[in-house]
C-alpha positions in Angstrom: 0.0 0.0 0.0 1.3 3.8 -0.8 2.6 5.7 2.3 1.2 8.4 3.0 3.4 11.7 4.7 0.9 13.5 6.8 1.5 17.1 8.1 -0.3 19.7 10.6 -2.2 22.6 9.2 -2.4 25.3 11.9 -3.8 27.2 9.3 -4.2 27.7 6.0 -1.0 29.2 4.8 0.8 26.4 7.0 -1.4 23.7 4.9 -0.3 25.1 1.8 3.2 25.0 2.7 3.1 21.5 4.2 1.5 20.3 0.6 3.9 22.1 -1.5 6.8 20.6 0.4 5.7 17.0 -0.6 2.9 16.3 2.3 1.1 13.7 1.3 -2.0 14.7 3.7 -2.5 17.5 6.0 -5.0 17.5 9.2 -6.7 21.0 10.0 -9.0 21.9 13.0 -12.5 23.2 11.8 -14.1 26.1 13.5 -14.8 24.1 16.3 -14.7 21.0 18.4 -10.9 19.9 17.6 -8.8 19.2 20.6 -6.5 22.5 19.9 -9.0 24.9 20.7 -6.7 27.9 19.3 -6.6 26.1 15.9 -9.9 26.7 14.3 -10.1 27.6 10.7 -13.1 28.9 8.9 -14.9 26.9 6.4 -13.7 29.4 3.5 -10.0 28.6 4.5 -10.5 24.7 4.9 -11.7 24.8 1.2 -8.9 26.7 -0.1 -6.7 24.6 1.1 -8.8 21.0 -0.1 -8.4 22.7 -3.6 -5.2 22.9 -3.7 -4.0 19.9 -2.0 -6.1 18.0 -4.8 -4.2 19.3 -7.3 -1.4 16.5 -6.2 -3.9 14.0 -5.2 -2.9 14.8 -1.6 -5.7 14.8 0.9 -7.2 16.9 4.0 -8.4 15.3 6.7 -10.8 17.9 9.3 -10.3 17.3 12.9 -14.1 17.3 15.0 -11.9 15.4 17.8 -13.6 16.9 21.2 -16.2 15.5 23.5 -19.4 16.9 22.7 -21.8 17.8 25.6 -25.7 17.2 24.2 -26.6 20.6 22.9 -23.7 20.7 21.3 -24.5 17.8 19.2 -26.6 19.4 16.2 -23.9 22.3 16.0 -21.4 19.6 15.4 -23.6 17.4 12.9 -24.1 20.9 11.0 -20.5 21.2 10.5 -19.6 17.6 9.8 -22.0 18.5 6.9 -20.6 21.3 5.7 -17.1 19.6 6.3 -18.1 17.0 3.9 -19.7 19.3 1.4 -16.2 21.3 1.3 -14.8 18.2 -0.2 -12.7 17.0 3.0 -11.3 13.2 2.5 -11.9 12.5 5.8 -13.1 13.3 9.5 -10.9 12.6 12.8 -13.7 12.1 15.6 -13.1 11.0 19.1 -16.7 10.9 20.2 -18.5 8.2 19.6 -21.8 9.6 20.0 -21.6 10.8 16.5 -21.9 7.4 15.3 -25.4 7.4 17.1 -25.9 10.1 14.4 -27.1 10.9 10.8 -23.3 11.7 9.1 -22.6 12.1 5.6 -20.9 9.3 4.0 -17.2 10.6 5.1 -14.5 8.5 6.2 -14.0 8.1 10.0 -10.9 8.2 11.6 -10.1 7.4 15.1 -8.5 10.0 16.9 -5.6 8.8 18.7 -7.5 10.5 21.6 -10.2 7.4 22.0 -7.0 5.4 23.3 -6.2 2.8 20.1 -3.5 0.1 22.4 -4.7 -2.5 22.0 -5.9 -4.9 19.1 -9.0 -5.7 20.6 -10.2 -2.0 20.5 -8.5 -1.7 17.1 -10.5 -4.5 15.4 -13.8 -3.1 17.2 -13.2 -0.2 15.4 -13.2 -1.3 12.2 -16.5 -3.2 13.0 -18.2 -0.4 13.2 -17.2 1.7 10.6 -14.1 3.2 10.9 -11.6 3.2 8.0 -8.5 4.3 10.0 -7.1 3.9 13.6 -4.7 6.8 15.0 -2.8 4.7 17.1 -1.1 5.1 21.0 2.0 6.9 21.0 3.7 4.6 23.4 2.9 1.8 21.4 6.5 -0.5 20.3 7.2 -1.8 17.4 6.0 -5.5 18.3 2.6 -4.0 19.6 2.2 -2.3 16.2 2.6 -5.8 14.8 0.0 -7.8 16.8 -2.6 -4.7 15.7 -2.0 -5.1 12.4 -2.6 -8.9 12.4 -6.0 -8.6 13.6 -7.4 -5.5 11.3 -7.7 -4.2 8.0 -7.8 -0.2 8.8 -5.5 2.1 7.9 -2.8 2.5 10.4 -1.6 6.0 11.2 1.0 6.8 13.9 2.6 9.2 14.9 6.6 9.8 14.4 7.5 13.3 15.1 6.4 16.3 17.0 5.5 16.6 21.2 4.4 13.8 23.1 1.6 13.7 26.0 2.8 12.2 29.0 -0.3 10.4 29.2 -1.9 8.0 26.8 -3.6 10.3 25.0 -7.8 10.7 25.6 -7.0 9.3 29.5 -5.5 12.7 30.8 -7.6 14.4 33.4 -5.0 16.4 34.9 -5.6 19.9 33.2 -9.4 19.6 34.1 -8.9 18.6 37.2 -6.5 21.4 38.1 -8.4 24.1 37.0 -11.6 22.9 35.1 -9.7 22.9 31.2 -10.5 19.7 29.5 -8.0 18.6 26.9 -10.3 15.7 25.9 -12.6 19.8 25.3 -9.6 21.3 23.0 -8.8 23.3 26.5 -5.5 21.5 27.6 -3.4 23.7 29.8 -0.4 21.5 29.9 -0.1 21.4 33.8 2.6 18.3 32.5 5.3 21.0 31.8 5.0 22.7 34.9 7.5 22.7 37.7 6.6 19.6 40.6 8.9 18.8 43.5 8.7 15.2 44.7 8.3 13.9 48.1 8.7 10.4 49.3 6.8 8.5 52.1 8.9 9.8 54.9 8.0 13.7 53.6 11.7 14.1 52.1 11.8 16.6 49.4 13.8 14.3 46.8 14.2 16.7 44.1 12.2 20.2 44.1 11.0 22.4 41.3 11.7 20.1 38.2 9.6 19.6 35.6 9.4 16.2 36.2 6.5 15.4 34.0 8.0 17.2 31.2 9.0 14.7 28.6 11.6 14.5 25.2 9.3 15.3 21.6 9.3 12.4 19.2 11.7 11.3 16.5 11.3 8.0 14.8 13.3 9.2 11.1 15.7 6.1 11.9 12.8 4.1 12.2 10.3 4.8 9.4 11.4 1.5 7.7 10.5 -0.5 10.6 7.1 0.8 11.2 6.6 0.3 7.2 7.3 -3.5 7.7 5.2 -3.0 11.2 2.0 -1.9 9.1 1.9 1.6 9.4 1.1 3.3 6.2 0.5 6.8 7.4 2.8 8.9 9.1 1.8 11.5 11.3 3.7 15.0 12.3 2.2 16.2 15.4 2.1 20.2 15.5 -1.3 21.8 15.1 -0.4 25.2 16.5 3.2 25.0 15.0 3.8 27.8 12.3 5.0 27.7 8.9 8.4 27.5 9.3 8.2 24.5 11.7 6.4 22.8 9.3 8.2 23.7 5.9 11.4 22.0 7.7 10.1 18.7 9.2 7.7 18.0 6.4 10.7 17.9 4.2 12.9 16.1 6.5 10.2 13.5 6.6 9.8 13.7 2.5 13.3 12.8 2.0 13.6 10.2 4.5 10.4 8.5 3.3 11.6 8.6 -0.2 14.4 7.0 0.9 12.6 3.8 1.6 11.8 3.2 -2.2 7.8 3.3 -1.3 5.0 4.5 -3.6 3.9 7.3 -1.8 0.1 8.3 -2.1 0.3 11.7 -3.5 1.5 13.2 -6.9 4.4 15.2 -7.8 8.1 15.7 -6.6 9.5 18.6 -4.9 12.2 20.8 -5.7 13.9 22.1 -2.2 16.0 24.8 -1.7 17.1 24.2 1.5 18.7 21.6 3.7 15.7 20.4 6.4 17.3 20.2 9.5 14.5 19.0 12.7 17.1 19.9 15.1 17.1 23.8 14.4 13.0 23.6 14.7 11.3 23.5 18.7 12.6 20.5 20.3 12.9 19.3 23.9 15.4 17.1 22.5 14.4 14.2 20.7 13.7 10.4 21.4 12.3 7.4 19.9 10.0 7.0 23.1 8.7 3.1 23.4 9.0 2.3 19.9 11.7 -0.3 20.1 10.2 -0.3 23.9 12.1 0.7 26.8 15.5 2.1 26.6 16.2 5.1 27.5 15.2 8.3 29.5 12.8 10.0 28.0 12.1 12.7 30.3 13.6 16.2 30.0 13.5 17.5 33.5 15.2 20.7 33.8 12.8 22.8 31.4 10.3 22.6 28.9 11.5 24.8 26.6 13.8 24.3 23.7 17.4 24.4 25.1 18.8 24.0 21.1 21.8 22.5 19.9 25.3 22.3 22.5 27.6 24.7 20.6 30.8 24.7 22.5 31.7 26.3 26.0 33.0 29.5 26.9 36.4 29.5 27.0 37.5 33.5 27.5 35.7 35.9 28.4 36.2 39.6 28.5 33.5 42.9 29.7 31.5 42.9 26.7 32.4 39.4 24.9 33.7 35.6 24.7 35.2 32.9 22.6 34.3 29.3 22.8 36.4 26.7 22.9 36.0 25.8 19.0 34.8 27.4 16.0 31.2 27.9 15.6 29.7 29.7 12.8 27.2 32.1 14.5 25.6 35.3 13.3 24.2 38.4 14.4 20.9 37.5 15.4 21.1 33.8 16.4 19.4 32.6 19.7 22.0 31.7 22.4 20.5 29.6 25.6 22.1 28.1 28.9 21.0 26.9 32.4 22.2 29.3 35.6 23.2 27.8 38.5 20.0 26.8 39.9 19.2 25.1 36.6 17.0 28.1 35.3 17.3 28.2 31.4 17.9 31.6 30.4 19.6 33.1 27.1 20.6 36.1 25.1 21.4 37.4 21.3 24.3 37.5 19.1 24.7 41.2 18.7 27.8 41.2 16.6 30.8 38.2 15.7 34.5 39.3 15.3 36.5 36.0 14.6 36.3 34.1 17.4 35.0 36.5 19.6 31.3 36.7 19.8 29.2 40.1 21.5 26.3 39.1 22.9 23.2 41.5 23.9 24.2 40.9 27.5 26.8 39.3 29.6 24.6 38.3 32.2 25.8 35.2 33.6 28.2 34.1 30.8 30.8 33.0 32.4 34.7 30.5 31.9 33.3 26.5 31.3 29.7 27.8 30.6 27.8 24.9 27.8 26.3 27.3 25.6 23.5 26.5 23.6 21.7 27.6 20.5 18.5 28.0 20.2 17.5 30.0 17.3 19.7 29.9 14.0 19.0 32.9 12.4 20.7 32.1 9.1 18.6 28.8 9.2 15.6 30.7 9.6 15.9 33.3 7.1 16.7 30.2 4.4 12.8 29.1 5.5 11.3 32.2 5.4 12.9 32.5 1.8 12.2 29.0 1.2 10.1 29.2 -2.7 10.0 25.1 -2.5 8.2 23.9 -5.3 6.1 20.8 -5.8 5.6 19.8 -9.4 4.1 16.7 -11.2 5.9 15.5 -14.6 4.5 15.3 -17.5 5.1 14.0 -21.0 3.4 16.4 -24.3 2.7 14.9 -27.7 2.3 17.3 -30.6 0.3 15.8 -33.7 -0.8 16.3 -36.6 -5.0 16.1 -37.4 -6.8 16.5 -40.7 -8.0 19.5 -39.3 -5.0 21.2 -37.6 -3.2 20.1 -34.2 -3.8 18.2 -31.6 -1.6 18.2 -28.2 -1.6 15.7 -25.9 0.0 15.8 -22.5 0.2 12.5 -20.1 0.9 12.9 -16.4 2.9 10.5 -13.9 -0.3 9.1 -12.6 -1.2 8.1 -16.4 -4.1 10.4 -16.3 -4.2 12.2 -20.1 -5.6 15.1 -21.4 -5.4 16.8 -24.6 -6.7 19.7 -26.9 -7.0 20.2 -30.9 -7.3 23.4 -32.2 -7.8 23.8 -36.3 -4.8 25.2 -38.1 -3.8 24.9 -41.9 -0.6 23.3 -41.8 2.3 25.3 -42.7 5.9 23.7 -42.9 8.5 26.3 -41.6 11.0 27.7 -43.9 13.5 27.3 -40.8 12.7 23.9 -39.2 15.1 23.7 -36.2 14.2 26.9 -35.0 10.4 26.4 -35.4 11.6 23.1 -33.4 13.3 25.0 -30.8 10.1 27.5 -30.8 7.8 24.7 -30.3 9.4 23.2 -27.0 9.9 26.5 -25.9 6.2 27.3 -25.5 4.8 23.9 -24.6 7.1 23.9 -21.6 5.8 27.2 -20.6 4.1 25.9 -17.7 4.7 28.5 -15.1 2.6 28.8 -12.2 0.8 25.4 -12.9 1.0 22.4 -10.7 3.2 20.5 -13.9 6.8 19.9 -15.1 7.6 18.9 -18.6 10.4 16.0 -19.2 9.6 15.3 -22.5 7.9 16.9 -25.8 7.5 14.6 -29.0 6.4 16.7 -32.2 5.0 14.0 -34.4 4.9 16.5 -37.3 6.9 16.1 -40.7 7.9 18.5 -41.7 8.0 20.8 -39.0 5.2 23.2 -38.8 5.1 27.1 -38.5 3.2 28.4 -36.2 2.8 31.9 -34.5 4.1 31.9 -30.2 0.3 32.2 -29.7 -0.8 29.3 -31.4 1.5 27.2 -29.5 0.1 28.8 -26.2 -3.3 27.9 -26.9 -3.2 24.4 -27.4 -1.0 24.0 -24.3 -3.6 25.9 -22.7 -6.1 23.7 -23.5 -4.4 21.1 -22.9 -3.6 21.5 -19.4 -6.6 22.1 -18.9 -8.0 19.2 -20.1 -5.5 17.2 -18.1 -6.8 19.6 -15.0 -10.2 18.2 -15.6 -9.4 14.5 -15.8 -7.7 14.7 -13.0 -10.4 16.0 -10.4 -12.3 13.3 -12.4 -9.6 10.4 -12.1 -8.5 11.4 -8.3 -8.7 8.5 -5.9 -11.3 9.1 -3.7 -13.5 6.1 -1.0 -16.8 6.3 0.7 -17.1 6.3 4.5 -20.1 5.4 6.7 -20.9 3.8 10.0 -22.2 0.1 9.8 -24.6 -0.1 12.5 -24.5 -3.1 14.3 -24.3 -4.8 17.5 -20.6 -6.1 17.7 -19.4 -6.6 21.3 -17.2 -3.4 22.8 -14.0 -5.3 24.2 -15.2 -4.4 28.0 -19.0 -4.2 29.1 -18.3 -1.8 32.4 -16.6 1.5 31.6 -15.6 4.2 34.2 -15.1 7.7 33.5 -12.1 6.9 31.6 -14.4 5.8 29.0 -15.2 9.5 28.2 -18.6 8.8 27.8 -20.2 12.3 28.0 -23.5 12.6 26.2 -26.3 10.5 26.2 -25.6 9.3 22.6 -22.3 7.7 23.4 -24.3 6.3 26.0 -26.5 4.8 23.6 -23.9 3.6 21.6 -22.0 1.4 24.3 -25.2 0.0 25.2 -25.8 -0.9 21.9 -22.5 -2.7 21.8 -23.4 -4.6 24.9 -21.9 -2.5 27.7 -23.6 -2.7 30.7 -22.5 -0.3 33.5 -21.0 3.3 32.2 -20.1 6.4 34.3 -20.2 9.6 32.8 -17.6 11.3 31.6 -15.0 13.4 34.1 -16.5 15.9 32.0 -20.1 15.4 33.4 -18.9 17.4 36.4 -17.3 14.6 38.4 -14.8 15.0 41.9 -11.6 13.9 40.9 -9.9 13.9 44.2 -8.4 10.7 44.9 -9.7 9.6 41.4 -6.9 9.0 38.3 -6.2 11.8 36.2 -3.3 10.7 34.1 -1.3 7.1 33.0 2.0 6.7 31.5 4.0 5.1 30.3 6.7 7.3 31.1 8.0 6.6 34.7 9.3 8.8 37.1 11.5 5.6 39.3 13.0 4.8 35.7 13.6 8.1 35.0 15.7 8.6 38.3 17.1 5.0 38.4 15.0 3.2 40.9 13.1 1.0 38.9 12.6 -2.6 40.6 12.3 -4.1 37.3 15.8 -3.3 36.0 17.1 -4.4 39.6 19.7 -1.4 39.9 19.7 1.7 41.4 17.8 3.2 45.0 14.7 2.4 46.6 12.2 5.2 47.1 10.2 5.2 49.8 6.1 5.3 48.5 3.7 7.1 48.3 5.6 9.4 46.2 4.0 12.7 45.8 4.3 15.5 43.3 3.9 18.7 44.5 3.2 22.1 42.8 4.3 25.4 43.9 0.8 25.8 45.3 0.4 23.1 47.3 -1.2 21.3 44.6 -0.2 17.0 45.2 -0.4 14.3 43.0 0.8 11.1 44.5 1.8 8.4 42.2 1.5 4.7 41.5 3.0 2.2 40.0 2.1 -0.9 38.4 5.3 -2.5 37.4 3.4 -5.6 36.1 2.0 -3.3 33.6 5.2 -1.1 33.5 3.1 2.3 33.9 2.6 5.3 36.4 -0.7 6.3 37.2 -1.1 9.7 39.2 -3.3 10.3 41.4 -5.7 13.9 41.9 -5.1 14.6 45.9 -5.4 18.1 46.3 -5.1 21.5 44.0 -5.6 25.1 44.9 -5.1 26.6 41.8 -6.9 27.7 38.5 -4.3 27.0 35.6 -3.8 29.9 33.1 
């Protein structure tokens, strides 16, 4: 099956960069109910984009991935219509209460936010009409595998971009902190604030870290694997990420996947002019988190901001400058970043560079055997904002001769043809190698279009004269003819729910089933689930209830994991602790090899 590259759309103009940088699919937030909130896009904008992206064959898929309270259902059935009317090629949902509903016949996809671990759920989601699964982050490699054995869907994961903590769909933290939902599009990201963890005895073991704060993903050396796992699309996370971010992963991600020798799903090649480069983009630093399961440290502790790339440390220093103890090639502008002495990150500017002396906007705390970072390549940076990256699909033309004039006819790589004939009396040029030269001169005219010519045939004998115009028209016409049987010949499939009764893998679901209106109600009862609590949603008291599981773990992260039988024993409960007071103890099922954490207490309102 074709891969498929699939980007973030923050907005339009990011969408249209994404697909002219080889994205074979983009995902955009409508106006409302997607689970970024401050990434809705009007209607107008959404189709734009649609239009455009089917130019290559390349799709856009509308997120409508929030949990809908019941009055807020017909608003969303509205704009699942007009969605669908738009032309979208698909619809990323997370509540299943829609399926309860009348929906246009667009293709569901599961939103990695209804939890998608485990085969089981996987194959029940094809059973009712789903035609693709988002899958778990934290899922390896082998996990991937056993999926893929027991289901037909589409397989999307994700392989670059910030990770959630928690499984995705299961976090309760930010709503139960200060009433902001991320399952509602409202996540305030308590996870990258600062905690300090106390032990059983009421030992502060490490205070104000950001010890929930984890690595962002990046599975380029693995892209072959998941391809053999079963994955077919693969996803950039990123929807409030802006154009620049986007223009340099998508084609980090386009090379790599081209790499692998794949038919990819989309038409066209691109034609960079830059060098993509993921590390001068927002990162926490990078990891491969669970894919080839656990092996490293994952979390990034000391801040949750992008630290950048180590560039040396300072060696000299005078009043107003410093030198580093190797050459760097830095420029006025660039973004330098390092931590203080209590492990604050802070940074300055590059004001001016003199050989190896650099002048920084402000000496604060630079100081001998400092690790300097940067963080913001400005050269880098300009290259993207200059960036006129072109995506183009090849065609062949074929000039020939009719009883009545010309015809042209111009193939594309997708084997879709279109032509035009125009009449003309045929007039043999008194100077045929330049009426040759003419010819291909003006067919390959193609300019602004979506197309790139690699070969003319003229089919003519003996060469013909023609005026510059002629030659214009009938390429006109024909690429618009090939225009037209494209839109006509794009691959496109149906979508639809298949009501039925097929068993849900558990009949008793807590609040973690996210059950929040009376429709999803309805459709867990009509798939034989017996007992379901509302969703947290509903209203519920989470003290003492779970708000958030991970895979991540903080006794692996500071080497006192039982299961690896090294390292310290910490004495439980163990108990984050905000600077408000705010605790969250945590638990540990090493059977299961995941961290739950646990609502106690929180006197704040998050921002």
């Amino acid at each position: 099956m074709a891969l498929e590259l699939l980007s973030p759309a923050k907005d339009l103009e990011t969408g249209l960069a994404a697909i002219n940088c080889g994205a074979d699919a983009v995902y955009i937030g409508a106006s409302r109910f997607g689970a970024r909130e401050a990434a809705g896009n009007p209607l107008t904008d959404i189709h734009r984009l649609i239009r455009h992206a089917h130019k290559y064959w390349a799709r856009v898929y509308v997120v409508v991935n929030t949990l809908l309270h019941d009055a807020e259902i017909p608003e969303a059935l509205k704009l699942i219509r007009q969605v669908y009317e738009s032309g979208a090629d698909a619809l990323i949902i997370q509540d299943v209460g829609l399926l309860e509903c009348d929906l246009p016949p667009i293709p569901l996809f599961a939103s990695t936010q209804m939890h998608n671990h485990t085969p089981a759920r996987v194959a029940f989601l094809e059973k009712v009409g789903f035609r693709r699964a988002i899958l778990a982050r934290e899922l390896s490699l082998e996990q991937i595998r056993e999926i893929r054995q027991q289901t037909s869907l589409e397989l999307e994961t994700f392989v670059h971009g910030a990770l959630c903590v928690s499984y995705s769909g299961q976090c309760y933290l930010s709503y139960a902190l200060g009433r902001r939902s991320g399952n509602r599009g409202q996540c305030a990201q308590p996870c990258r604030l600062a905690y300090s963890l106390v032990d059983g005895s009421g030992r502060i073991l490490l205070q104000n870290r950001h010890l929930l704060s984890i690595r962002d993903l990046n599975l380029s050396e693995h892209l072959g694997e998941l391809v053999e796992a079963g994955v077919t699309s693969f996803k950039i996370e990123g929807r409030l990420k802006d154009k620049n971010y986007v223009t340099n992963v998508v084609s980090h991600y386009r090379k790599a996947l081209d790499k692998l020798g794949e038919p990819k799903s989309s038409s066209g090649h691109v034609n960079l002019d830059f060098d993509p480069n993921p590390e001068k983009t927002f990162n926490r630093g990078y990891t491969d988190s669970f894919v080839t399961g656990r092996r490293s440290k994952i979390g990034v502790l000391d801040t949750p901001k992008m630290a950048g790339e180590e560039i040396g440390q300072v060696e000299a220093v005078t009043r107003t400058s410093f030198r580093l103890d190797r050459p760097v090639d830095l420029h006025t502008g660039d973004g330098l970043s390092f931590f203080t002495p209590d492990k604050e990150l802070t940074g300055t500017f590059v004001n001016q560079v003199d050989g190896d002396w650099i002048t920084p906007a402000k000496m604060d705390g630079i100081r001998p055997s400092l690790a300097l970072c940067r963080n913001h390549d400005k050269a880098f940076m300009d290259r993207l904002e200059r960036s006129r990256t072109t995506r183009k699909i090849d065609v062949e033309m074929c000039l020939m001769e009719i009883p009545t004039g010309y015809r042209l006819e111009i193939s594309d790589e997708d084997g879709v043809t279109g032509s035009f004939e125009k009449d003309y009396t045929h007039q043999p040029a008194e100077k045929p190698e330049q009426a040759r030269q003419t010819i291909e001169k003006q067919l390959d005219k193609l300019g602004e279009t979506e197309f790139a010519c690699n070969k003319i045939q003229v089919l003519i004998h003996p060469v013909p004269f023609l005026p510059a115009s002629g030659w214009n028209e009938l390429r006109r016409g024909a690429v618009e003819s090939l225009q037209a049987a494209r839109a006509t010949g794009r691959p496109s499939v149906g979508g639809g729910i298949i009501p039925n009764a097929f068993p849900y893998p558990e009949t008793e679901l807590t609040y973690l089933g996210n059950a929040l209106n009376e429709k999803a109600m309805t459709f867990y009862r009509r798939h034989g689930v017996m007992k379901i609590e509302p969703a947290a949603e509903s209203g519920l008291d989470l003290h003492e209830r779970k708000v958030m599981t991970a895979k991540y773990c903080i006794k692996y992260q500071l080497d006192a994991c039982p299961r690896e039988g090294k390292g310290h024993t910490l004495p439980e409960p163990l108990t984050l602790v905000d600077e408000q007071g705010g605790r969250l103890r945590l638990k540990f099922d090493c059977s299961k090899c995941v961290m739950d954490v646990i609502f106690e207490q929180g006197h704040h309102q998050l921002d």
